[in-house]
Each structure stands twice: as structure tokens, then as C-alpha cells.
N, C-alpha and C positions, 0 to 999 in steps of 0.2 A: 574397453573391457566389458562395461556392461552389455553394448554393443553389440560382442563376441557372442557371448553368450547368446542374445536372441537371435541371431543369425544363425548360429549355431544347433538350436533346438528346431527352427525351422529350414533346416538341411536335409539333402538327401539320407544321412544316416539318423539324422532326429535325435531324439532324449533317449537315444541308450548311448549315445557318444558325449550329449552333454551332462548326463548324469556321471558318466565315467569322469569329464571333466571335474564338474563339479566338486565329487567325491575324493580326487583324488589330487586334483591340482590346489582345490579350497581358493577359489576364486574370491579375492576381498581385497578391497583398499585397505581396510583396516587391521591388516593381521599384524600390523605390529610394525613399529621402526626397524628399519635394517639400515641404519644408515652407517650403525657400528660396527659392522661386517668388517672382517678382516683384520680389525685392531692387534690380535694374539696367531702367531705362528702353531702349527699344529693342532695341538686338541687340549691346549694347556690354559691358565687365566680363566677367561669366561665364554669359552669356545663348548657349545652342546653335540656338535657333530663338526666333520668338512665334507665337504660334498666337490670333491675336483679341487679345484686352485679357493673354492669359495668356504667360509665359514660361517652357521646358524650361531650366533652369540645366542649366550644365557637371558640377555637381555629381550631379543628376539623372540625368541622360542617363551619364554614371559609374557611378551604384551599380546602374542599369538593366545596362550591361554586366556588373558586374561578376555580380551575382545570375542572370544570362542565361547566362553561361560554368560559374556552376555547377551550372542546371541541364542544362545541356549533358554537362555531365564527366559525369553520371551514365550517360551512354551511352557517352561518350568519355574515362576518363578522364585519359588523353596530353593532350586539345587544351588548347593555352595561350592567351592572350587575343592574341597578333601572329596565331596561323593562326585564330583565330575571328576576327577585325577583317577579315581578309584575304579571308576566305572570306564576307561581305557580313553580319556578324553586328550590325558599327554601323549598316550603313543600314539595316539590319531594324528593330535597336533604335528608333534615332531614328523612324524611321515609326510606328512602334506604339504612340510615344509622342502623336509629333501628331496621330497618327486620334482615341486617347482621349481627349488636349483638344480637336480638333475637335470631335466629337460630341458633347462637355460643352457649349462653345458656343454650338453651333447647337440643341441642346434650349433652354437659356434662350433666347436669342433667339427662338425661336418657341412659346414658354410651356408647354413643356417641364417638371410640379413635379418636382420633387426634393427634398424634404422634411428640415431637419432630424431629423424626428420619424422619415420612412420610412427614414433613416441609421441612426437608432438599432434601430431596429427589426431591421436586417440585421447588425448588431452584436452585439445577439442573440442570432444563432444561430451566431457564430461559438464551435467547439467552445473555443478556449485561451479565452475569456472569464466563462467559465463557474465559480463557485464548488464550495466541496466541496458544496455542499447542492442543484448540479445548475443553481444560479441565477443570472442575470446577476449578476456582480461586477468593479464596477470597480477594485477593485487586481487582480484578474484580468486583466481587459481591461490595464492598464498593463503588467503584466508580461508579458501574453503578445506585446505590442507591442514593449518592450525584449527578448524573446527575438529577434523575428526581424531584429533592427534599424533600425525604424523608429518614426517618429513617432505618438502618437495621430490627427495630424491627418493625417498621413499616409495612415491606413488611412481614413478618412474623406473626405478628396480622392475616394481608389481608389473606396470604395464608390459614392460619389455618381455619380462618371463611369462605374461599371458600369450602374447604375440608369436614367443616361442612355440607355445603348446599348438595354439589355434593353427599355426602350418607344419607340425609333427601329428597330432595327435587325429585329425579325422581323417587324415590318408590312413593313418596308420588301423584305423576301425573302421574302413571301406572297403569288407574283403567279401569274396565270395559268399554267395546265399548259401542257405545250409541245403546239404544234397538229399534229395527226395530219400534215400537210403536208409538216411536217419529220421526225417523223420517220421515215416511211417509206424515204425516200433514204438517211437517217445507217443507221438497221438494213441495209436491203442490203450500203453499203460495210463491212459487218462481215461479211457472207458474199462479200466480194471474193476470188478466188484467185489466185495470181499467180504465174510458174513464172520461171526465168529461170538461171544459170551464173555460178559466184563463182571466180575465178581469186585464189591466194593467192602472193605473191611474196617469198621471206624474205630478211630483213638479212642474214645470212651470204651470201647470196650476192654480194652486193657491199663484202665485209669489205675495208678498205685493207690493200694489200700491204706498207704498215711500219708500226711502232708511232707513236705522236703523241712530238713533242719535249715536252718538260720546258714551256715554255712555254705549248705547245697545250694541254695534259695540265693545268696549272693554273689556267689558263683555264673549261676546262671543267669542272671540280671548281668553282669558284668560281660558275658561271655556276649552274651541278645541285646547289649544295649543299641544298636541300631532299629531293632526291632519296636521299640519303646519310644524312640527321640520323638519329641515334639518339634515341628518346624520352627522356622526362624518366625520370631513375632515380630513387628515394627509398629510404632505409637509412631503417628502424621498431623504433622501439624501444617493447619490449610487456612487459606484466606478464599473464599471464592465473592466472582465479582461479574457480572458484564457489561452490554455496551451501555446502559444505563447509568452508571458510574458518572459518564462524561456528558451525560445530557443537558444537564447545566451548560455546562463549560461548552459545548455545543451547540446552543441557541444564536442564531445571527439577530446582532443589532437592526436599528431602522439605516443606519447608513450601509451595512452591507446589503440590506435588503437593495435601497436603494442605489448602490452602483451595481448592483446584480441586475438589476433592470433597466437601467441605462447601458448596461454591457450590451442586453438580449432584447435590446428595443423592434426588434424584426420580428422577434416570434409573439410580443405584447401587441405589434400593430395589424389595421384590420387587414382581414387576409378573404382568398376566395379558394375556396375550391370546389370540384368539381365531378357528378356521377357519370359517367359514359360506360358507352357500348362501343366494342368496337370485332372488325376483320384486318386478319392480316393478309395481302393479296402479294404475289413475288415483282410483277409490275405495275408501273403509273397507267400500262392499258387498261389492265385489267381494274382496277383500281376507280380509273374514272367511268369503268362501266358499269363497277356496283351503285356508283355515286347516280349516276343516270336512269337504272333501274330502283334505288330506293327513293330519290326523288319522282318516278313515276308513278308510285303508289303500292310496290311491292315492302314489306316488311326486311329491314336490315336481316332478319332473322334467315329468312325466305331466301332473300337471296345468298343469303351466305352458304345457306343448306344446298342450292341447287349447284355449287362450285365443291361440295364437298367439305368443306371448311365449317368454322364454328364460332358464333361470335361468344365473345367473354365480357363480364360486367366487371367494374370497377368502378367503390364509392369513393367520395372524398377525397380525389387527387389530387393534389396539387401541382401546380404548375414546375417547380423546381423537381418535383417526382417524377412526375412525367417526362424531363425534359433529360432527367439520368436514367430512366430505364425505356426511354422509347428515341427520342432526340431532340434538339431547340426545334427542330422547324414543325414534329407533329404539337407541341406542348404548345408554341405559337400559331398553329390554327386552329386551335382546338380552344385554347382559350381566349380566341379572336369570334367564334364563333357565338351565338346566342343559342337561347335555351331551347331544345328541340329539334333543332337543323342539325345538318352533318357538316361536319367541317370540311375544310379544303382537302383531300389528299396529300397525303407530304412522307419523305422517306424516312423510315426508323431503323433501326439497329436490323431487323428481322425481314425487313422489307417495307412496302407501301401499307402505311394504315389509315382504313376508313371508321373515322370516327363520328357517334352521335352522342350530341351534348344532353343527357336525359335528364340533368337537372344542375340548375347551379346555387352552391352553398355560399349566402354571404356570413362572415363572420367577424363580429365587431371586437372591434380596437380596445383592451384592457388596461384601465388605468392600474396608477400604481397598488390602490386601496383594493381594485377588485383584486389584480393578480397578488397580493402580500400574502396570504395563507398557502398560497403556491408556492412563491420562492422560498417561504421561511420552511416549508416543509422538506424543500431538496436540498436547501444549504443546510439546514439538520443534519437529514440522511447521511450527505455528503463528509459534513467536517465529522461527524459522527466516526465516521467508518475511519476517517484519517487520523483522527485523534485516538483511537481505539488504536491502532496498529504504532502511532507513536509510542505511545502510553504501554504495549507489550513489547516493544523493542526497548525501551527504555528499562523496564524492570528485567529483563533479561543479560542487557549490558550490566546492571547495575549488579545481579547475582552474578555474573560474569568478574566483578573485581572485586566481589568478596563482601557485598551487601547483605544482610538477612534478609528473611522472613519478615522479623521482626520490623527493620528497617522500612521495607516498604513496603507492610501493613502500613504501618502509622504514615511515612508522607503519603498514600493514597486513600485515608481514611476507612481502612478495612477492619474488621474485627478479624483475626484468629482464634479456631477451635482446634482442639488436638483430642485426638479417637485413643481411643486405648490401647492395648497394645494387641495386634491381631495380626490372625495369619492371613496368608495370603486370598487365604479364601473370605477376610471378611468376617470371620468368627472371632470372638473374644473368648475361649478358653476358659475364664475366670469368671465371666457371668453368660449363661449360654442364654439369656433372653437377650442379649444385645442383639439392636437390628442396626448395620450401619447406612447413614443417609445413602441415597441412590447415585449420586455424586462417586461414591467410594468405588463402582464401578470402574470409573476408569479412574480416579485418583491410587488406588491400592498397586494395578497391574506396574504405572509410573512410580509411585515410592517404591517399590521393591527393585526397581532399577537401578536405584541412584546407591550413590556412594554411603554408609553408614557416616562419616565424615567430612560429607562433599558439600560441594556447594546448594543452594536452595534452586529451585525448578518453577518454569511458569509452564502448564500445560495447558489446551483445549478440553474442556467437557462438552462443549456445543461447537464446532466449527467457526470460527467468526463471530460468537455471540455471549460465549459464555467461558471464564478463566476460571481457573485457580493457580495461588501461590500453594509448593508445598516443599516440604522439608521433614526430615526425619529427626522428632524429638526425643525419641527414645527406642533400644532394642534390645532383642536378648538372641542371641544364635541359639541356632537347634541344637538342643544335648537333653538328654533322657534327664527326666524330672527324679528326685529323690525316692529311694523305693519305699519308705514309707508311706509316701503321696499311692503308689501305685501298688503298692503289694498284696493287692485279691486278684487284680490284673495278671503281674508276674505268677504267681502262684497257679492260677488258671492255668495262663500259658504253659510252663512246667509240666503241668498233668498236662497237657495234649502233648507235649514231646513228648514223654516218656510212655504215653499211651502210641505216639505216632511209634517206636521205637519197637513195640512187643506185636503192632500191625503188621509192621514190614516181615519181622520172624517169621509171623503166622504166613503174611501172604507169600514167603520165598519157600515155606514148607508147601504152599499148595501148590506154588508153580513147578514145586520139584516132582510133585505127585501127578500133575497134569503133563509133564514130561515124561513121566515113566509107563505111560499110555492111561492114567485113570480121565473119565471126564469130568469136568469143572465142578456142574454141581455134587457129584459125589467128593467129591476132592474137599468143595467148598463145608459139605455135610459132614464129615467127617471130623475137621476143623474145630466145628461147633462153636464158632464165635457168635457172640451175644449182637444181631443188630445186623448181623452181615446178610447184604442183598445182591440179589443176581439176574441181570437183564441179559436181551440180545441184542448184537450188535449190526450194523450193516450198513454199506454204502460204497464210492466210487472214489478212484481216486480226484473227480473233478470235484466234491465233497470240501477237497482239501484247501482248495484253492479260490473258493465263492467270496468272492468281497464282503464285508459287512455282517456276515454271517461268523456268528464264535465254531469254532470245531473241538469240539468234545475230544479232551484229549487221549481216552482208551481210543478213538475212532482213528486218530491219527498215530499209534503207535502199531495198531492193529495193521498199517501198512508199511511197518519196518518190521515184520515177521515171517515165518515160514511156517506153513500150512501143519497142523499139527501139533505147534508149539506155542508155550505159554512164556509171558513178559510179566513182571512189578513194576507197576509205577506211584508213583507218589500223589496222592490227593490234593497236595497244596494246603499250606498252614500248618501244619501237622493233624490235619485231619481226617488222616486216613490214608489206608494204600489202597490200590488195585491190583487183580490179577487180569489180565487179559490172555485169550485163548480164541486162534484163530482156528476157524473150522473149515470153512470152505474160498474157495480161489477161482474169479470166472475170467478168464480173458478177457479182452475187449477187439477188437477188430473195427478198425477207421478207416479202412481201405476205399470203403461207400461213400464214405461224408467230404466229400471235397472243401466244404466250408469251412473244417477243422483243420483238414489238411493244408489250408492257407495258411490259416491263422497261426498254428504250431510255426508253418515253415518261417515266416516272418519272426515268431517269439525264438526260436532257435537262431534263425539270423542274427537274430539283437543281441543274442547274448554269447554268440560267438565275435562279433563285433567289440562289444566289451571286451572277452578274455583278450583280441588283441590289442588294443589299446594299453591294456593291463599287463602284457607283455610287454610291449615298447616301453612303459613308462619303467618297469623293472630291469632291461636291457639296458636303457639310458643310465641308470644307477648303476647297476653295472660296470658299465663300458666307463664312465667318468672317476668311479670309484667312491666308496662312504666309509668313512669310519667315526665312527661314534663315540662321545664320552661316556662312560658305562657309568663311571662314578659319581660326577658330574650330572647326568639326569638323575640318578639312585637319590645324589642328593635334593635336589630341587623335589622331587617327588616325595621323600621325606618331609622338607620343608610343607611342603602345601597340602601334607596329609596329618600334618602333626606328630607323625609318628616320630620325628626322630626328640619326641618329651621339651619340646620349647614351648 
């Protein structure tokens, strides 16, 4: 699958086929067990949709949310599953769901293989299934199944229905380039320019002359309490530790020292090695004539130059070095040789090498005493690092079967701290001089993962050098704080709406007046709002589209207009409206710029590419057929938005 994918992206039709993939098939091991499928006839029980002969269970179309919210949180992670429900995250889900059993489908029906055999095969190569010896392993594959929580058959379903797509869905986005036709006109309207005058009208200016009663005031508090919600807060309770922990328990006695250097008595005893010079020549002619020329008084260097070639230094060789990256017979005349002479010629990997022995290192034999600060410092290193990854695999199983925090704090002798309760960002709310350690970095982004109820978590702060145990000791979910706590807040807010309220009036009287041929600033003076300012406007449609660049939103309205005519738009916060008034209209003409004209023809391609993709995947639904529980999700969306008063 995953596989798929990068294959996929680097295809001929590229990342507008795998995004269409992506977006529409929701490519994941993890969307949830389907192993319940089919349990309930029709759309009755805990059936969410049927898609053909196949049924999304309630159960499904569940852990799909549930696994979809968290990989959401990793960008977000405040949102809880009522503002992701809300914000169209089940109907995304549910559709994602019945494109990929559509598409499954409609392959078989139209004989589509999908192979046992090619299942396995992409099972494979998934990394968690893998053995220590590099090789498919099925208690691998089980385990790495129960890691993510799902079924074998599960991830087998997924695959299959990937496998589907991957031979439906990029034939079906490999259609023709877009016809020079089009886009000559699309390229112009991106050299469109467009000038025009943005009247801005502020809520203050029509602030109510008294405060709201108690009634009104709770009204609207009730009505804006999203407006108000504080995030979710969480108190983490942490142990942090690293490899130092084990450094005791990782010091080698005098007897490991000792059989460690009776193990590695070769590399303690005395050794030689060796600096040379040498040429590589392709035969033994050649070879014994540099040998005859540099014993005649010319320089190894000299002669090497006058054949074109190039000699190269090497210090400290050793003989077994030598003997694996050149061959036994140059390593044996070479280290047959004395210090200064050229060795015998002899054949290597690359050809005939002429070697000179430019110096020879002797290197004496280390007893146990000298070499002891050596080995006791690698058998450290060593048991270190091994006892470190025991010692993290162990607290891991052990939160795995229902161990605390608490638990193994104390068998590892850690202390525990717990932070207060704070959002996501690390703020404490309730004392704003709170600074939290730098640890909190990446301890905070992991507690806000975990389950409010769940088991306790060992994470990385340092790659292989530094842990923490963590666990979530306390929390409060997001819900708007008591309006007494905020009520000059709510009250503020109140007067901008109701000021945003008499802007909008004002400014749909001026756009009516800017319609009826007056222009803006007279229109705007007329008005005589307190505060009201008025700028020009101007730019391209390629304005609209600059990366990383904000676009001023009168700039981008001002291009869903007609020359002549005035638009309202809303400030944002309740901070005002706009009037916009376009004045003038320049075409653009791209007929010149061949370089645009590429670039468009390809961005049209792509996204004709997609529409058809995006057909097929709705044809396939289609043709196999859906019908959906209406009541069924109604309900479940109640559930998970609170609305239906549980």
C-alpha cells in the first residue's frame, strides 16, 4: 500500500492522481476494523451504509472516525471529535469509506484480479511484518496488526481494496492534455488587472448607547459560546530519565574485562603496519617496467606521470586491509618487502600494483593493565545502549498490561512531577507567569494524544538518549468558562456585534447608492459614518494565487465583480464591513509567454486528470449502487456532537 503510493506519486500522471487517491480512497491501515462487515442484512442493526453486496457497520465507520481525529490532532491538537463531526469530518469519513468499497466492487464486477496471492505479496513489504532476520514473519505480521489495532483481515480487506484502485484509478486520470483552446483564454485571465476603491466601515461606529440587560447578555453568551470555549486543558504527570540511569548497572567487572580480552587477543597483540605509495598498471609488462625504471633512479612519482597515471598514498595499512581491498599476493609482497624498496609486482582486484614500502609502523603488544580503560569504556558504551533499549522495552510491555506510571517510577527509582493543567500550547490559564520545562516541548504535543483514560506512554525527548514516562493526571474538556469569570469580555463582544449589525446597514445603503451610478467616496461622504476610510485598490489575477503571500480580501472579491458595480463584505470578528467598487478591467493577453502557456497547459491537465478520476470513482458508486442509513448516521452524529442532551 504504502508502496502504492510512492509509485504512484512518481508516475507519469504524478500528485494530482495521488492526491485524488489519497483524498478520496483515504489510504490507511488504520481506518478501522471491518472485520464486522456484513453481520446485518440491508441497512438495518448497525449497518451505516451498503455499497453493492458489502456493508460499512456502525462499528467501522466509528474506529474510521475515531483513527481520522487522531490523525488530525497531530496538527490540531485541541480539536475533539463534536468540532471535527461538525466541521464535515463524518461525511468525509463515511464517503472515503464508500468510494473504497465502491471501487472494490466495481473491479470485480468487471474482472478486475485481485489476488490472494498479490495480497500477500504486499504484505510483504510491509516494514512491522518483518522478522529479526529482515524476513516475512507471521507472528510479526500478527503483532504488528495487534499493535495498530486491527484485524489480520483487516489489513487484508484494506490491501485488496487498495490494489483495486491502483489498477482502476490512474488509467482512469491518464486522459488527454488539455487543448491549447483552453488554455490560452484560462492563461490571459491570470494576467487580468483590475483597479477599483474599498470603503471600510467600523463596528465602533455604531456601538449601542447602553449596555445589554442580563437577559440579552445571556442570551448571547449562550448563543457565541463557541466563541468563548477555552481548550481542552490536561495536567501530565512525567518521570523523565536517560542513559545514565543504567550506568551503574552497566560498568563491566575485572572478569568481563578479562574474558573480553582474551576473546580479542589479536587486536591486543603486536601488530605492524604499514605507509605506501603505490601505481596501478593493467599488466605484469607494464608493471615490471615501472619496477625497472624506478629502481633505476627515476621517482615512483615520475614515472607514474610519464604513463599518465597517478600514484596514491596510503598510511597505516594493514596487512589484512590490504589483503581485502587490493589481494593476498599484493599484501604478501608488500609486507615481505623492507622499508624503502618497492615490492615485488603482484595482481590485485584492479590490476598489477607497484608498490613502495615508504615506512614501516611497529606497534607494540598491550597487556591486560594497559588496554583495561579501553575495554571497560566499549563494554559501557555497549551494555549501555543494550540495557537502555531492555529497560524501554520493558516499561513499555509493562504499560502495555496495565502498569502505571506510578508503578515504574518507583521499580526504576524516578521521581514524578505533574504540570498543571495546561493547553496545548503550554500555557497555564490560571497563572500566566507559568513557564513550562523545555522537556514539555515534546511531552505536551504526546499527552494530548493519549487517551484521557488510557494507558501510561514511554516517549523520546532525545533520540536514544533521553525518556520520559508520561500519563495524564488530570483534565478538563473545552466548554466556555462561567460568564461571570468573562462578562466585560462577552459584553465587548456584544457591542461589536451589534455595532457589526448597523455597519453592514450602512454599508448595503452605500453599495445600493454606488449601484445606482453615485461614486464610492460620495456615496461613502454621505453616509457620514464616524471612522469610515477609503483606499484604492489594485492588482492581477496572479495576486490571487502567490504562495505565502495573505490576499487582502476586498482584493479577492474585487475579482468576482462586474465593472461598475459595488459588493459588502464582512471585516471579520464583527469588526466591520466593506464596501467594494470596481472601476476599471484590463485584459491580459498570454499569447507571448510561451512559459506560462506551458505551465497553465500542464495545471489544466492535472486538473482535468483529477475531474476524471473523480468521475470514475462516482460512476463506480453508481454502477454498484449505495444506500445509506439516514437515521443511523443522524444518530451517531448526534451522539458524538452531544446534541442529542446525553
Amino acid at each position: 500500500m504504502i508502496s502504492f503510493i510512492r509509485s504512484l506519486i512518481n508516475s507519469r500522471i504524478g500528485a494530482v492522481v495521488a492526491l485524488l487517491f489519497i483524498g478520496m480512497i483515504a489510504v490507511a491501515f488504520a481506518l478501522g476494523d471491518v472485520s464486522g462487515s456484513g453481520n446485518f442484512g440491508g441497512l438495518s442493526g448497525g449497518n451505516v451504509a451498503r455499497v453493492g453486496d458489502r456493508n460499512i457497520t456502525l462499528g467501522e465507520l466509528s474506529d474510521a472516525l475515531e483513527n481520522r481525529l487522531k490523525s488530525e490532532r497531530q496538527n490540531n491538537p485541541t480539536l475533539d471529535m463534536a468540532s471535527f463531526v461538525e466541521s464535515g469530518g463524518l461525511d468525509s469519513t463515511l464517503e472515503q469509506l464508500v468510494n473504497r468499497y465502491a471501487l472494490a466492487e466495481f473491479g470485480e464486477e468487471y474482472g478486475i484480479a485481485v489476488s490472494e496471492r498479490l495480497v500477500g505479496s504486499e504484505i510483504r513489504k510491509i516494514p512491522g511484518a518483518m522478522g529479526l532476520d529482515g524476513k516475512f514473519s507471521a507472528e510479526a505480521f500478527r503483532a504488528f496488526a495487534q499493535q495498530i489495532g486491527v484485524s489480520e483481515q483487516a489489513i487484508r480487506d484494506d490491501l485488496a481494496q487498495n490494489l483495486f484502485a491502483q489498477q482502476l484509478l490512474p488509467t482512469a486520470a491518464s486522459g488527454p492534455m488539455a487543448p491549447d483552446g483552453m488554455v490560452l483564454p484560462y492563461s490571459s485571465l491570470v494576467l487580468e488587472q483590475r483597479s477599483g476603491q474599498v470603503a471600510s466601515l467600523p463596528s465602533s461606529a455604531f456601538f449601542p448607547a447602553a449596555p445589554p440587560s442580563e437577559p440579552i447578555l445571556v442570551k448571547y453568551y449562550r448563543d457565541n459560546a463557541a466563541k468563548f470555549t477555552i481548550p481542552e486543558k490536561r495536567a501530565v504527570s512525567y518521570a523523565i530519565f536517560d542513559k545514565n540511569i543504567i550506568a551503574a548497572r552497566s560498568k563491566p567487572t575485572s572478569a568481563d574485562i578479562t574474558t573480553f580480552y582474551k576473546a580479542n587477543a589479536a587486536r591486543f597483540a603486536a601488530s605492524q603496519s604499514r605507509n605506501i605509495s603505490q601505481v596501478i598498471v593493467p599488466t605484469e609488462a607494464a608493471a615490471k617496467s615501472v619496477v625497472a625504471q624506478a629502481s633505476g633512479g627515476k621517482s615512483l612519482a615520475d614515472v607514474a606521470n610519464g604513463l599518465g597515471l597517478s600514484v596514491t598514498s596510503t598510511n597505516n595499512v594493514t596487512k589484512s586491509n590490504l589483503a581485502g581491498s587490493a589481494s593476498t599476493a599484493v599484501a604478501d609482497a608488500v609486507f615481505a618487502a623492507p622499508q624503502g624498496s618497492i615490492a615485488k609486482p603482484a595482481r590485485g582486484k584492479l590490476g598489477w600494483a607497484v608498490v613502495r614500502v615508504d615506512k614501516i609502523n611497529q606497534v607494540a603488544a598491550k597487556s591486560i593493565e594497559q588496554a583495561r580503560t579501553e575495554i571497560e569504556t566499549e563494554l559501557t558504551k555497549t551494555r549501555s545502549e543494550e540495557m537502555l533499549t531492555e529497560m524501554t522495552s520493558e516499561v513499555e510491555d509493562a504499560f502495555a498490561d496495565g502498569s502505571t506510571i506510578a508503578d515504574m517510577a518507583k521499580q526504576n527509582g524516578l521521581k514524578i512531577e505533574t504540570s498543571p493543567k495546561l493547553l496545548a500550547n503550554g500555557r497555564d490559564i490560571s497563572n500566566p507567569a507559568y513557564k513550562p520545562i523545555p522537556e514539555m516541548q515534546v511531552i505536551l504535543p504526546a499527552a494530548f494524544q493519549l487517551e484521557t483514560n488510557g494507558e501510561a506512554q514511554l516517549i523520546e525527548i532525545v533520540p536514544g538518549e533521553r525518556f520520559a514516562m508520561i500519563a495524564i493526571a488530570d483534565f478538563e474538556e473545552a466548554a466556555p468558562p462561567p460568564l461571570a469569570s468573562v462578562r466585560a469580555i462577552v459584553q465587548q463582544q456584544w457591542a461589536l456585534a451589534e455595532g457589526a449589525k448597523g455597519a453592514r446597514a450602512a454599508a448595503e445603503r452605500i453599495r445600493k447608492a454606488v449601484d445606482s451610478g453615485m461614486a464610492l467616496p460620495a456615496a461613502l461622504a454621505a453616509a457620514n459614518v464616524n471612522g469610515a476610510q477609503i483606499e484604492a485598490i489594485n492588482g492581477t489575477r496572479a495576486d490571487l494565487s502567490r504562495q505565502g503571500q495573505p490576499i487582502p480580501p476586498p482584493l479577492a472579491m474585487m475579482f468576482a465583480m462586474k465593472k461598475g458595480t459595488a459588493k459588502t463584505l464582512q471585516g471579520g470578528a464583527d469588526r466591520g464591513w466593506y464596501v467594494v467598487s470596481l472601476t476599471d478591467i484590463k485584459k491580459g493577453d498570454a499569447s507571448g509567454n510561451a512559459e506560462m502557456l506551458r505551465s497553465r497547459k500542464l495545471e489544466l491537465s492535472g486538473l482535468m486528470q483529477n475531474e476524471y478520476g473523480a468521475q470514475l470513482v462516482g460512476a463506480a458508486a453508481m454502477a454498484v449502487g449505495v444506500d445509506k442509513n439516514s437515521d443511523g448516521i443522524a444518530e451517531l452524529r448526534a451522539r458524538l456532537t452531544n446534541r442529542d442532551g446525553n
